[in-house]
SETORDREN-73429 format. One record per atom (N, C-alpha, C): residue number from 1; residue in three letters; atom name; x, y, z negated. Coordinates in steps of 0.2 Angstrom, whole numbers, plus 5000, padded with zeros to 4 digits. Atoms other than C-alpha are relative to their C-alpha. Layout:
% residues N
@n = NUM, res = ALA, atom = CA, xx = X, yy = Y, zz = Z
...
END
This chain:
% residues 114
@n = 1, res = UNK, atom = N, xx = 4995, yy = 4997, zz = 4995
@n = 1, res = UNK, atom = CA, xx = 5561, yy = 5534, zz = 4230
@n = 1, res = UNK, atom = C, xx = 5000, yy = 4996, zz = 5006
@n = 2, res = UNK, atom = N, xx = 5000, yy = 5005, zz = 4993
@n = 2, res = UNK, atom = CA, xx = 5561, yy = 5529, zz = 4249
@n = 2, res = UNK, atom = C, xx = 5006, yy = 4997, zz = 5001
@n = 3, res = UNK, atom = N, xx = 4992, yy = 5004, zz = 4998
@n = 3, res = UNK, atom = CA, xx = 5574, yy = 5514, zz = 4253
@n = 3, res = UNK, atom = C, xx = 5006, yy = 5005, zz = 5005
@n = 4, res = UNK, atom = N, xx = 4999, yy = 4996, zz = 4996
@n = 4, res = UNK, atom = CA, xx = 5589, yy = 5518, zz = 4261
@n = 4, res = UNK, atom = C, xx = 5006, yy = 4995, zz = 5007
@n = 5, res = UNK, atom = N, xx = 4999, yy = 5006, zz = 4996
@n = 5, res = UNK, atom = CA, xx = 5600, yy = 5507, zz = 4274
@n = 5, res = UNK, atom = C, xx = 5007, yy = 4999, zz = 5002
@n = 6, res = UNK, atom = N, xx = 4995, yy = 5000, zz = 4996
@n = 6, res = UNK, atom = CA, xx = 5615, yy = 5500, zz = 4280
@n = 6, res = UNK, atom = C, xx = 5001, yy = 4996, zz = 5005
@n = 7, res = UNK, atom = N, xx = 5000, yy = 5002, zz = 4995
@n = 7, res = UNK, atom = CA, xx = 5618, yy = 5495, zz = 4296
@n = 7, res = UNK, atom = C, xx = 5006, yy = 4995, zz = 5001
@n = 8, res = UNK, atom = N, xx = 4994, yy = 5003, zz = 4999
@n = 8, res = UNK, atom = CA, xx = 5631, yy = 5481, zz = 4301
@n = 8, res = UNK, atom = C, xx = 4996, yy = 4993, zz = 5004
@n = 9, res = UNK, atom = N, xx = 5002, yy = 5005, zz = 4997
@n = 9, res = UNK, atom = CA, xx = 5635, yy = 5467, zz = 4308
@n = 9, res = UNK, atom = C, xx = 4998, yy = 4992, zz = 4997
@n = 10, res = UNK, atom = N, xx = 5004, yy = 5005, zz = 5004
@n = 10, res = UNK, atom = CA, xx = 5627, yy = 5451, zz = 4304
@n = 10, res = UNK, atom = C, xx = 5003, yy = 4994, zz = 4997
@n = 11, res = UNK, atom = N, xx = 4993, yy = 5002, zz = 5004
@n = 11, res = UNK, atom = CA, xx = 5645, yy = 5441, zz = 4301
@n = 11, res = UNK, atom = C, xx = 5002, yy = 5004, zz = 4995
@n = 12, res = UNK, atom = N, xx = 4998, yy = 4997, zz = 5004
@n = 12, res = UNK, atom = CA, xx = 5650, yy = 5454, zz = 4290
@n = 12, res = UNK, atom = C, xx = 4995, yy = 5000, zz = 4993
@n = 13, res = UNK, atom = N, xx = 5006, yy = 5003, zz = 5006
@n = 13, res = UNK, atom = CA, xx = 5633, yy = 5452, zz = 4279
@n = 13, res = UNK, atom = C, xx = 5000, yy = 4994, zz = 4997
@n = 14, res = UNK, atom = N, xx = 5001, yy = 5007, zz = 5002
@n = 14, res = UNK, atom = CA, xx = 5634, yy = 5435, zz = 4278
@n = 14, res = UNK, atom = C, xx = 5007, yy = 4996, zz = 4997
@n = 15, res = UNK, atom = N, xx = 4995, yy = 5002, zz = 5003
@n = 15, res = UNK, atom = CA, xx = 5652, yy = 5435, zz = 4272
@n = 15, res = UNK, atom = C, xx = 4999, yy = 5004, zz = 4995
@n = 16, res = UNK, atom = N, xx = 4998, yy = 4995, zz = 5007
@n = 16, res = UNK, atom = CA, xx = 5650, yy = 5448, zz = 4259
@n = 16, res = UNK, atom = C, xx = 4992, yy = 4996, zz = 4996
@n = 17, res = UNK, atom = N, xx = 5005, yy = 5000, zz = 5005
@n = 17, res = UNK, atom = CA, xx = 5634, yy = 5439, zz = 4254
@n = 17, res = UNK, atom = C, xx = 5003, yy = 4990, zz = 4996
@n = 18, res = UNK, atom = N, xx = 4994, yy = 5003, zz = 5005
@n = 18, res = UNK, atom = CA, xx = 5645, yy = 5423, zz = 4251
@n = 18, res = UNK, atom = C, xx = 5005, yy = 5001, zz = 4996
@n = 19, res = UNK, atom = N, xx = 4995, yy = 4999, zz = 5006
@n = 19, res = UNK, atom = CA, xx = 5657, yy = 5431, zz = 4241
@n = 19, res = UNK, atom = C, xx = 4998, yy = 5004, zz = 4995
@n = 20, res = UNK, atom = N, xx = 5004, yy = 4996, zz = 5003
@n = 20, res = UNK, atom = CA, xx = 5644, yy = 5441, zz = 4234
@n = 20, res = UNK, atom = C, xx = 5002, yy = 5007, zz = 4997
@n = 21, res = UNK, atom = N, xx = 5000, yy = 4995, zz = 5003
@n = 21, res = UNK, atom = CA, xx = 5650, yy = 5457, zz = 4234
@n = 21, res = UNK, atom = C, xx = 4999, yy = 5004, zz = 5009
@n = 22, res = UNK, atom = N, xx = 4999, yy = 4995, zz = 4990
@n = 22, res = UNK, atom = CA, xx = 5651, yy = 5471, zz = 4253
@n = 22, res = UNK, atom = C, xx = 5003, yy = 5006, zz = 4995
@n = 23, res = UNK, atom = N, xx = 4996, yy = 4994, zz = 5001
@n = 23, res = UNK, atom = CA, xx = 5665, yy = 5482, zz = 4249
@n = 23, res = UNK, atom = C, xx = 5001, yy = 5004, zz = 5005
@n = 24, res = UNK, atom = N, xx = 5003, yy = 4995, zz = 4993
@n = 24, res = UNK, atom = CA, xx = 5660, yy = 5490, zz = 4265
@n = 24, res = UNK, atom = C, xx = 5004, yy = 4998, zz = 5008
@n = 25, res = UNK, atom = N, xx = 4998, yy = 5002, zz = 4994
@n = 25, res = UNK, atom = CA, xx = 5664, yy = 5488, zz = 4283
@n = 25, res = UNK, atom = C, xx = 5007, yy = 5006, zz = 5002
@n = 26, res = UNK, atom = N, xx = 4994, yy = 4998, zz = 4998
@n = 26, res = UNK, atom = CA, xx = 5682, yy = 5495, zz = 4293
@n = 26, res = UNK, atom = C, xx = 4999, yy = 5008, zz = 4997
@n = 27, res = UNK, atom = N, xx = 5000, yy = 4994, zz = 4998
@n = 27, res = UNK, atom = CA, xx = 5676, yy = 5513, zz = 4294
@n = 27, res = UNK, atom = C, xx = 4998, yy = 5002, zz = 4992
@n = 28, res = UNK, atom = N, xx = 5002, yy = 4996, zz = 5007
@n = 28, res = UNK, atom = CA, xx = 5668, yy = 5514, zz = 4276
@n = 28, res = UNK, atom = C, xx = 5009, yy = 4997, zz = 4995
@n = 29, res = UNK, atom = N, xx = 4992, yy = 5001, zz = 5006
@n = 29, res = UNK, atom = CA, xx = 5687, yy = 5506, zz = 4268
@n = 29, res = UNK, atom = C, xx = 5004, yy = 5005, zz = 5001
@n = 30, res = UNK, atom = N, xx = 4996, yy = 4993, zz = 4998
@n = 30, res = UNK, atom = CA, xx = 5694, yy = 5522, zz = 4279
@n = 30, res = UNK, atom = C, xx = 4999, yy = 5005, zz = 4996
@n = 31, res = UNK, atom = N, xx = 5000, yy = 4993, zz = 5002
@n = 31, res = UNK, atom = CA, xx = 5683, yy = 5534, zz = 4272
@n = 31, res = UNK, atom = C, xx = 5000, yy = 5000, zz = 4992
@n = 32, res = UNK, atom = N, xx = 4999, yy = 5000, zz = 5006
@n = 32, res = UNK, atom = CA, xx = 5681, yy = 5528, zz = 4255
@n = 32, res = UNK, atom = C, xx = 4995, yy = 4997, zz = 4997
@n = 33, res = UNK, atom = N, xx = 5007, yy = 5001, zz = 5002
@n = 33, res = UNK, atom = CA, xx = 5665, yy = 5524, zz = 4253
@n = 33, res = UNK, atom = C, xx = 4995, yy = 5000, zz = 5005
@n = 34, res = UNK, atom = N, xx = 5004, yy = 5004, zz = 4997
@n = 34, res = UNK, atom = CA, xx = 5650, yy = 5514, zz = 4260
@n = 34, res = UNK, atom = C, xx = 4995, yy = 5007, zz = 5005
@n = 35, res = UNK, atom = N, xx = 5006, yy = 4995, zz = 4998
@n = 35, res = UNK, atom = CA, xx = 5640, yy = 5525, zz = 4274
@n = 35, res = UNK, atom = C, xx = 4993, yy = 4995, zz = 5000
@n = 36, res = UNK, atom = N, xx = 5009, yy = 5004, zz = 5002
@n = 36, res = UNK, atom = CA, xx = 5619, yy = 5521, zz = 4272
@n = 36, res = UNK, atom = C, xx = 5000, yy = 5006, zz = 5004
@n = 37, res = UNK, atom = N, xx = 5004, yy = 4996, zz = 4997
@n = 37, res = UNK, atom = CA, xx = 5607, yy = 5531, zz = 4281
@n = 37, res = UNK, atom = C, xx = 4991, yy = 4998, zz = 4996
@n = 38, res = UNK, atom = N, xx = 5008, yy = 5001, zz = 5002
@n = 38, res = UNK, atom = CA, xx = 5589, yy = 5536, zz = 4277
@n = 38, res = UNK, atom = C, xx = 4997, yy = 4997, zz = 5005
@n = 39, res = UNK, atom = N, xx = 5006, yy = 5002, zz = 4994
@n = 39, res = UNK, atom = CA, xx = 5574, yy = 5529, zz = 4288
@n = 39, res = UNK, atom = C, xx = 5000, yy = 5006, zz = 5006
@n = 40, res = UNK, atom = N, xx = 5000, yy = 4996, zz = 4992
@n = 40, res = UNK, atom = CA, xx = 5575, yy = 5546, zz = 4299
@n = 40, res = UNK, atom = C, xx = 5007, yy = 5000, zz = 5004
@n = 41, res = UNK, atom = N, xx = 4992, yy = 5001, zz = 4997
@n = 41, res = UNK, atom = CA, xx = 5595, yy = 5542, zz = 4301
@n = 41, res = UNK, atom = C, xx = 5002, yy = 4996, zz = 5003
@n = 42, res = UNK, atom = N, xx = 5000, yy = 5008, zz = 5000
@n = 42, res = UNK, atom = CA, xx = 5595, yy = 5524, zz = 4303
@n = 42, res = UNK, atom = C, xx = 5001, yy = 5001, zz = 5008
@n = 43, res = UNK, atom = N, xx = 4999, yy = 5001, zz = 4994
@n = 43, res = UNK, atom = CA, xx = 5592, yy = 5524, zz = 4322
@n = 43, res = UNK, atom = C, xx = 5004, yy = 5002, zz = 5005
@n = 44, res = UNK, atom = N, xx = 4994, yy = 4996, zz = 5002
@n = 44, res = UNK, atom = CA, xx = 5604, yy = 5539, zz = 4325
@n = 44, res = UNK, atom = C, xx = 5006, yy = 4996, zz = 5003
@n = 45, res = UNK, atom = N, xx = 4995, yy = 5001, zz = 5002
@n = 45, res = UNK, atom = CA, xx = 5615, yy = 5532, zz = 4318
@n = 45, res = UNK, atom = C, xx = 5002, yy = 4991, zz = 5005
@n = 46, res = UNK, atom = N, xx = 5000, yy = 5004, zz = 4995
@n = 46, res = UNK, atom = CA, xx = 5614, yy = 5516, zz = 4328
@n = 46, res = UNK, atom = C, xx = 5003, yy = 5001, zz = 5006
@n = 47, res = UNK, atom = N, xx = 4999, yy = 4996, zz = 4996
@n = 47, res = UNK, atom = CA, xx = 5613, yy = 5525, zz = 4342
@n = 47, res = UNK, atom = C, xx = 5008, yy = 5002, zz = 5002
@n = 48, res = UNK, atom = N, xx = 4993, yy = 4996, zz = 5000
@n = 48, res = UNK, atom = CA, xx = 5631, yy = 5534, zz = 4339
@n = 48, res = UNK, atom = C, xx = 5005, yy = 4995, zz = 4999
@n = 49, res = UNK, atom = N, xx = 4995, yy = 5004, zz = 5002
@n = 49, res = UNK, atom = CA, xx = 5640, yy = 5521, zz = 4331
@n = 49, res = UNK, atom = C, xx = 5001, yy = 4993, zz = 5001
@n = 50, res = UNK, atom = N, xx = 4999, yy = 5006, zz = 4996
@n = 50, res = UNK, atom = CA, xx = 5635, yy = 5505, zz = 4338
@n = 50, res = UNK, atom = C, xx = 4996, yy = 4998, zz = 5006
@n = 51, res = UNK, atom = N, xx = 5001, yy = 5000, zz = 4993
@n = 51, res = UNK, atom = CA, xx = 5632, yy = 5507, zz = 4355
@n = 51, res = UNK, atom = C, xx = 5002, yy = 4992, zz = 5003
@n = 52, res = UNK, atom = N, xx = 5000, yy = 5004, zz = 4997
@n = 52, res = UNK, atom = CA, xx = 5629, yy = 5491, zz = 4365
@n = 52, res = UNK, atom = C, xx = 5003, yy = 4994, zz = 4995
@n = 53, res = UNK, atom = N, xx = 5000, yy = 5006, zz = 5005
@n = 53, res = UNK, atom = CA, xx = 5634, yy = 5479, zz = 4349
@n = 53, res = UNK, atom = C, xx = 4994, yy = 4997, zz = 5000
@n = 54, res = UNK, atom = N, xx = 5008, yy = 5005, zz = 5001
@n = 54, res = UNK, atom = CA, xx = 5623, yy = 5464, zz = 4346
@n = 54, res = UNK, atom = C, xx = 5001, yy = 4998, zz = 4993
@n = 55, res = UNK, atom = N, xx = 4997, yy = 5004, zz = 5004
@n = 55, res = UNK, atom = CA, xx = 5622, yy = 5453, zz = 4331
@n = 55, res = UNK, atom = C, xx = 4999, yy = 5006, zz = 4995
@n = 56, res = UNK, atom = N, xx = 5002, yy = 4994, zz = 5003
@n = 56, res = UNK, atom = CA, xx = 5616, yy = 5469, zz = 4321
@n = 56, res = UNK, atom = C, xx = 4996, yy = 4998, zz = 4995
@n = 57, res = UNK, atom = N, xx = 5006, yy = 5003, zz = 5005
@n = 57, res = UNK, atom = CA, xx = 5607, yy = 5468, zz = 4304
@n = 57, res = UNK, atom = C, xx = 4999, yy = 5007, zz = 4996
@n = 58, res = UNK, atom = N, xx = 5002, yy = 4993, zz = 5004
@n = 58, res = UNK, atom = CA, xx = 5598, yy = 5482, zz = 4295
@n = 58, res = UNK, atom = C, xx = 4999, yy = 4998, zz = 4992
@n = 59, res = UNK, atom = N, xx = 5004, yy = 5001, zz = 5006
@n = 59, res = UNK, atom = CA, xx = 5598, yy = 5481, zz = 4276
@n = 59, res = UNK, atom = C, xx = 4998, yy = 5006, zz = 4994
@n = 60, res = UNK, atom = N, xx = 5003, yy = 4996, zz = 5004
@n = 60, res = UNK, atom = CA, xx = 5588, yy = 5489, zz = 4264
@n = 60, res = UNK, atom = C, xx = 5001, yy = 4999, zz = 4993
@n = 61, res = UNK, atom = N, xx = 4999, yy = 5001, zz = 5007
@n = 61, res = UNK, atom = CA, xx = 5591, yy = 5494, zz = 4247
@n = 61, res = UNK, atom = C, xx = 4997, yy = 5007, zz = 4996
@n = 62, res = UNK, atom = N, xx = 5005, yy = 4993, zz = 5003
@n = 62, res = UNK, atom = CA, xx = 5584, yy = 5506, zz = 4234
@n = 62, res = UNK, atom = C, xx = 5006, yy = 5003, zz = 4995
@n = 63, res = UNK, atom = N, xx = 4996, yy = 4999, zz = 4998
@n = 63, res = UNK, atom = CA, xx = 5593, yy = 5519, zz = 4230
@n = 63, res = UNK, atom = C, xx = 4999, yy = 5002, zz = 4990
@n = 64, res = UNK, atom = N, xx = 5000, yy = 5000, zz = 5008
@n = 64, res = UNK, atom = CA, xx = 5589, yy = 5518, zz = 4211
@n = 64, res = UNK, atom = C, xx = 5006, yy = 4995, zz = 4997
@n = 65, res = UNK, atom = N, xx = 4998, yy = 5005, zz = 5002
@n = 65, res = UNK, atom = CA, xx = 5600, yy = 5503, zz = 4210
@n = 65, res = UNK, atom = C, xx = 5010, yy = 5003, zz = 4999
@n = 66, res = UNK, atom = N, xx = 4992, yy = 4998, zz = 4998
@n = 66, res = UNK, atom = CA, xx = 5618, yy = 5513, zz = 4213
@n = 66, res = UNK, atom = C, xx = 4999, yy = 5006, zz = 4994
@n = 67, res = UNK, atom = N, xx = 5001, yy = 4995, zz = 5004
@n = 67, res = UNK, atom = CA, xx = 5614, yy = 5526, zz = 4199
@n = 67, res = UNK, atom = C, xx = 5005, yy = 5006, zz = 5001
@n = 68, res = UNK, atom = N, xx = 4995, yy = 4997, zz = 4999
@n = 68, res = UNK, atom = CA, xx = 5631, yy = 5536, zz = 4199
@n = 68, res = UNK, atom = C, xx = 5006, yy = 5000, zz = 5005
@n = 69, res = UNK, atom = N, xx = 4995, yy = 5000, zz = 4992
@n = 69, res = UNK, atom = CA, xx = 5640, yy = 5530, zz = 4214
@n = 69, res = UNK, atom = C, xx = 4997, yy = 5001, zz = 5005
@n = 70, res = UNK, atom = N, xx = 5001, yy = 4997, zz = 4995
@n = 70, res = UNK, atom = CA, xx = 5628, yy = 5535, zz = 4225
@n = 70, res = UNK, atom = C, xx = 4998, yy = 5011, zz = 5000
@n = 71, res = UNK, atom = N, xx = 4999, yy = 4994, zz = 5000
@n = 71, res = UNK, atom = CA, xx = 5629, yy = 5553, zz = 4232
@n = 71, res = UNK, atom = C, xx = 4999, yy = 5002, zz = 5006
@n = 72, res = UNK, atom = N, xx = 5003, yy = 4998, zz = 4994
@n = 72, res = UNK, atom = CA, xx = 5620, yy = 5563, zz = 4247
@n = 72, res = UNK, atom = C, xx = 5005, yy = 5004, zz = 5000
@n = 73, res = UNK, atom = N, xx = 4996, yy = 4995, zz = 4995
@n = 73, res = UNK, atom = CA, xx = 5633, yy = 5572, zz = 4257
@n = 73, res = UNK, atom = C, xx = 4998, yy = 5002, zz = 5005
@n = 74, res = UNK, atom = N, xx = 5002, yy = 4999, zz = 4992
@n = 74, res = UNK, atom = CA, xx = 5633, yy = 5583, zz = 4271
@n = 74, res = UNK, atom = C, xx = 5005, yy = 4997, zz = 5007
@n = 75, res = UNK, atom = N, xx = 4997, yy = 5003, zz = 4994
@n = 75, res = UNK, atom = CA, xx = 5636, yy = 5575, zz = 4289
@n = 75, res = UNK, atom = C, xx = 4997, yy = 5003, zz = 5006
@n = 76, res = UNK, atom = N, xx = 5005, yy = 4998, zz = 4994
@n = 76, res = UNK, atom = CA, xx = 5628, yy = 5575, zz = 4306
@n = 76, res = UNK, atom = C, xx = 4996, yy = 5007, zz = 4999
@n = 77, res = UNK, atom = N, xx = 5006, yy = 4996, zz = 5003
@n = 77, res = UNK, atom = CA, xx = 5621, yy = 5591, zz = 4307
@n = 77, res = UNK, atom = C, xx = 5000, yy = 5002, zz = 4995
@n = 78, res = UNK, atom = N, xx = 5002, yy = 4997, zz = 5008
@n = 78, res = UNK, atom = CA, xx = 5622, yy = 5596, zz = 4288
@n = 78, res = UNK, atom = C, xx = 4996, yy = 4994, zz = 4999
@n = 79, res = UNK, atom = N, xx = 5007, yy = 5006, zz = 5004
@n = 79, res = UNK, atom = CA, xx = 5608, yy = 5581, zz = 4284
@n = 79, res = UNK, atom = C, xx = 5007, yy = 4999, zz = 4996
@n = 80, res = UNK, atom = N, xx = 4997, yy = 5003, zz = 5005
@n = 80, res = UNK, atom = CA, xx = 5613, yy = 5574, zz = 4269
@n = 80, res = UNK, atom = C, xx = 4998, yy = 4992, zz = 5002
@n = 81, res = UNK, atom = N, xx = 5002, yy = 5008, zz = 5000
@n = 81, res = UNK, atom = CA, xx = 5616, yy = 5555, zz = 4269
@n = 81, res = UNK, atom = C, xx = 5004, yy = 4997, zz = 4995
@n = 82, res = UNK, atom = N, xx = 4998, yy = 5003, zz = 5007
@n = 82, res = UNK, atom = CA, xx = 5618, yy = 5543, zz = 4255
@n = 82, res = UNK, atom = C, xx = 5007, yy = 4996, zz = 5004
@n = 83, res = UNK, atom = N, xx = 4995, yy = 5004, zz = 5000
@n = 83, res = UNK, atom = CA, xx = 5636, yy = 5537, zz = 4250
@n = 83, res = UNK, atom = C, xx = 5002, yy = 4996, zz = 4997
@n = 84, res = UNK, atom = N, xx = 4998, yy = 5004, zz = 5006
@n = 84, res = UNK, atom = CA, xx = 5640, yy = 5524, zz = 4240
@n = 84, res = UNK, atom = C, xx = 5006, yy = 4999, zz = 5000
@n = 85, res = UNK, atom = N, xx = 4992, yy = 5002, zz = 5002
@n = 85, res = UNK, atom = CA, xx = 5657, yy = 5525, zz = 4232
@n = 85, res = UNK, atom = C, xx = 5001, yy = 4995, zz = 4995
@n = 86, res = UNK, atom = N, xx = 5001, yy = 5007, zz = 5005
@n = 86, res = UNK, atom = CA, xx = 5659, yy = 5507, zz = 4224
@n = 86, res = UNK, atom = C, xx = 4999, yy = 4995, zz = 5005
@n = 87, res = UNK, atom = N, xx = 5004, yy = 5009, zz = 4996
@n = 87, res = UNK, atom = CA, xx = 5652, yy = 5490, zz = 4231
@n = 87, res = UNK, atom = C, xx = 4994, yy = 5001, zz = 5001
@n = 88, res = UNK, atom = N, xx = 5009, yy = 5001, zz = 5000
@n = 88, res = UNK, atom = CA, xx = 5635, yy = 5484, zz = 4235
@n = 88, res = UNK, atom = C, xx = 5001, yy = 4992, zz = 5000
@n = 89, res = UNK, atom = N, xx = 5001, yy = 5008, zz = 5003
@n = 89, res = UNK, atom = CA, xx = 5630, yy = 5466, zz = 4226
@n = 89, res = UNK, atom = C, xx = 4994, yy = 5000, zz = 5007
@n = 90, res = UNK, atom = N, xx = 5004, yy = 5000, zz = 4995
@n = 90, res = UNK, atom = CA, xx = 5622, yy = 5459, zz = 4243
@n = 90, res = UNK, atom = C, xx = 4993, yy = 4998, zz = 4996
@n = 91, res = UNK, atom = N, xx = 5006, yy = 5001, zz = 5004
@n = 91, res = UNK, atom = CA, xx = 5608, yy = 5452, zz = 4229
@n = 91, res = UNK, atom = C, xx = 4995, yy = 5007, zz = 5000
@n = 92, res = UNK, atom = N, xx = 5004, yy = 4995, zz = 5001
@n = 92, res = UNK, atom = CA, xx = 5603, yy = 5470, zz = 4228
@n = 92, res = UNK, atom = C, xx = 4996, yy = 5002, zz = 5005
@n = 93, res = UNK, atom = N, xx = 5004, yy = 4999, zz = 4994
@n = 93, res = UNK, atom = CA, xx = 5595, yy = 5470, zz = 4245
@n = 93, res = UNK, atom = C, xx = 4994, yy = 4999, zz = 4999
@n = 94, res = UNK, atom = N, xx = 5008, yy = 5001, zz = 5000
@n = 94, res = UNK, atom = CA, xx = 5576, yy = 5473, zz = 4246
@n = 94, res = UNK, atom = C, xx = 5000, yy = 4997, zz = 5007
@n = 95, res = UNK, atom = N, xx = 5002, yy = 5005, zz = 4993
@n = 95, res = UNK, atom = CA, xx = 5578, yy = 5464, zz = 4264
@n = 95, res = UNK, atom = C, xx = 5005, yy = 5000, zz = 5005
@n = 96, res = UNK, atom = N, xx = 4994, yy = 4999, zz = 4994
@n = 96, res = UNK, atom = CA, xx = 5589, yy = 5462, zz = 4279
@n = 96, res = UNK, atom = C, xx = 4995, yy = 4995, zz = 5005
@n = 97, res = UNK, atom = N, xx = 5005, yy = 5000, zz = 4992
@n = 97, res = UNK, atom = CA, xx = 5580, yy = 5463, zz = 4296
@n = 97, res = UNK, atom = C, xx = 5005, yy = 4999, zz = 5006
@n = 98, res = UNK, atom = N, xx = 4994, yy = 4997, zz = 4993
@n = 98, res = UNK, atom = CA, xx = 5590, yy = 5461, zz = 4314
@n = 98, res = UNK, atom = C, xx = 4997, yy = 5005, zz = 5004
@n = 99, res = UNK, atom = N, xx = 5002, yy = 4995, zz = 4995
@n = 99, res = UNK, atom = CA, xx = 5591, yy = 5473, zz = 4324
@n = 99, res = UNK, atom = C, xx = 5005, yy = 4998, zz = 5008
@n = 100, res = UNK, atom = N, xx = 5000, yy = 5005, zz = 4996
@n = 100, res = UNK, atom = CA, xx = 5590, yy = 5466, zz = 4340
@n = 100, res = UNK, atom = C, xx = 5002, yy = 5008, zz = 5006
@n = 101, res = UNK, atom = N, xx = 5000, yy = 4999, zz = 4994
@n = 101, res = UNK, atom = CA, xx = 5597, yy = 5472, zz = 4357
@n = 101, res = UNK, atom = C, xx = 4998, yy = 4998, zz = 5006
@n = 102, res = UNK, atom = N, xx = 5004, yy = 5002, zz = 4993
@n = 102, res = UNK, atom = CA, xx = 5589, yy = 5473, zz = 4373
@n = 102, res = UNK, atom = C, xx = 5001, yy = 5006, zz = 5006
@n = 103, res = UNK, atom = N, xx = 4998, yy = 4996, zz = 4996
@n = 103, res = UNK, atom = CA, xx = 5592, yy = 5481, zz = 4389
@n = 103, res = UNK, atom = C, xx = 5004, yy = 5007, zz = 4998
@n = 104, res = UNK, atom = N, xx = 4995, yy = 4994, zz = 5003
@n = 104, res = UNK, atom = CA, xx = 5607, yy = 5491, zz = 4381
@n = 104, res = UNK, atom = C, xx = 4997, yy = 5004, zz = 4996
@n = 105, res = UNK, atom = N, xx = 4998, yy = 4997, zz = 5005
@n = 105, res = UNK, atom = CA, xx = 5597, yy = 5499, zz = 4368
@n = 105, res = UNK, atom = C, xx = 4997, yy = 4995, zz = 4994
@n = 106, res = UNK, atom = N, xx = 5001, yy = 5006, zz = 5006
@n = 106, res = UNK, atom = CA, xx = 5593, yy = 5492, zz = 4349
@n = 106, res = UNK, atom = C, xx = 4993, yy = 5001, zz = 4999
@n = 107, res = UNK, atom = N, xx = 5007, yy = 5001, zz = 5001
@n = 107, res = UNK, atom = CA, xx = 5576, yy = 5487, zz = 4344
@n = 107, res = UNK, atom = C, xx = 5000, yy = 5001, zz = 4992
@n = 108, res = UNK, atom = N, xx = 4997, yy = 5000, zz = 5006
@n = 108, res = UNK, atom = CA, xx = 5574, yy = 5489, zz = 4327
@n = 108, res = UNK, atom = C, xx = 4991, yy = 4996, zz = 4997
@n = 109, res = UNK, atom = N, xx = 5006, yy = 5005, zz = 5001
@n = 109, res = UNK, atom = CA, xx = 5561, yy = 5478, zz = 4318
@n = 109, res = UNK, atom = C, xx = 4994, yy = 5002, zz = 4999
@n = 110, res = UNK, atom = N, xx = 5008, yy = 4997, zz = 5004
@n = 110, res = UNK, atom = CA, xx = 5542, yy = 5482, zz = 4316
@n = 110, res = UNK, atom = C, xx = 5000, yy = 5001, zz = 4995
@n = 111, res = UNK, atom = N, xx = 5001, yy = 4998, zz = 5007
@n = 111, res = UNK, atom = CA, xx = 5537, yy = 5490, zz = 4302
@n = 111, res = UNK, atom = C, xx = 5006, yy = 5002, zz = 4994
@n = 112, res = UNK, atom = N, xx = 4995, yy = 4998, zz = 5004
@n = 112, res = UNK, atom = CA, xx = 5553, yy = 5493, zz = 4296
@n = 112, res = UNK, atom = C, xx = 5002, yy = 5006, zz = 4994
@n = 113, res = UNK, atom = N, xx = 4999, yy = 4993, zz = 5002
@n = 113, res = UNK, atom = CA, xx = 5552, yy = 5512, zz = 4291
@n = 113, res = UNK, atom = C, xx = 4991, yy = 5001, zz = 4997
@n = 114, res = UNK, atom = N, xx = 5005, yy = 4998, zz = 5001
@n = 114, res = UNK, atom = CA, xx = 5537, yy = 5510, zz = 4283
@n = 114, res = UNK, atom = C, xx = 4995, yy = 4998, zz = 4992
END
């Protein structure tokens, strides 16, 4: 199955991966549960929710590794996108890339979606 992603900031990865858990960022402890995006949602979702942010990191994780707390819901337009209701052990990352800004919009790293 194709990776799937959570976007944040790159303070906030880097304390959840010293504490070695991400009980999720401000908006996923509101909702309940961790937002991800697929590879066609990912930039999107950038796009929407973190306009003009720097210091942005993209991480990958396979979505074999949450067995029963993850769950594709509908959002945006009806697409479904993965939830994760629970934590994420930062160890389960298959990678974590910057996503870099540049003239107000995000770059996202080569080969990333691939």
């Amino acid at each position: 199955m194709a990776l799937i992603y959570k976007i944040l900031s790159r303070e906030l990865w880097a304390k959840a991966s010293a504490e070695g858990v991400f009980h999720g960022a401000a908006i996923d402890l509101t909702d309940g549960y961790i937002h991800l995006s697929t590879a066609e949602q990912a930039e999107e979702t950038v796009r929407r929710h973190f306009a003009g942010q720097d210091d942005l990191v993209l991480v990958a994780l396979d979505p074999s590794d949450f067995s029963g707390s993850l769950k594709w819901e509908p959002s945006r337009g009806g697409a479904l996108f993965p939830h994760v209701y629970g934590s994420i052990n930062p160890a389960q990352a298959r990678w974590v890339k910057d996503v870099v800004l540049e003239n107000g919009g995000h770059v996202f790293p080569q080969g990333w979606n691939s």
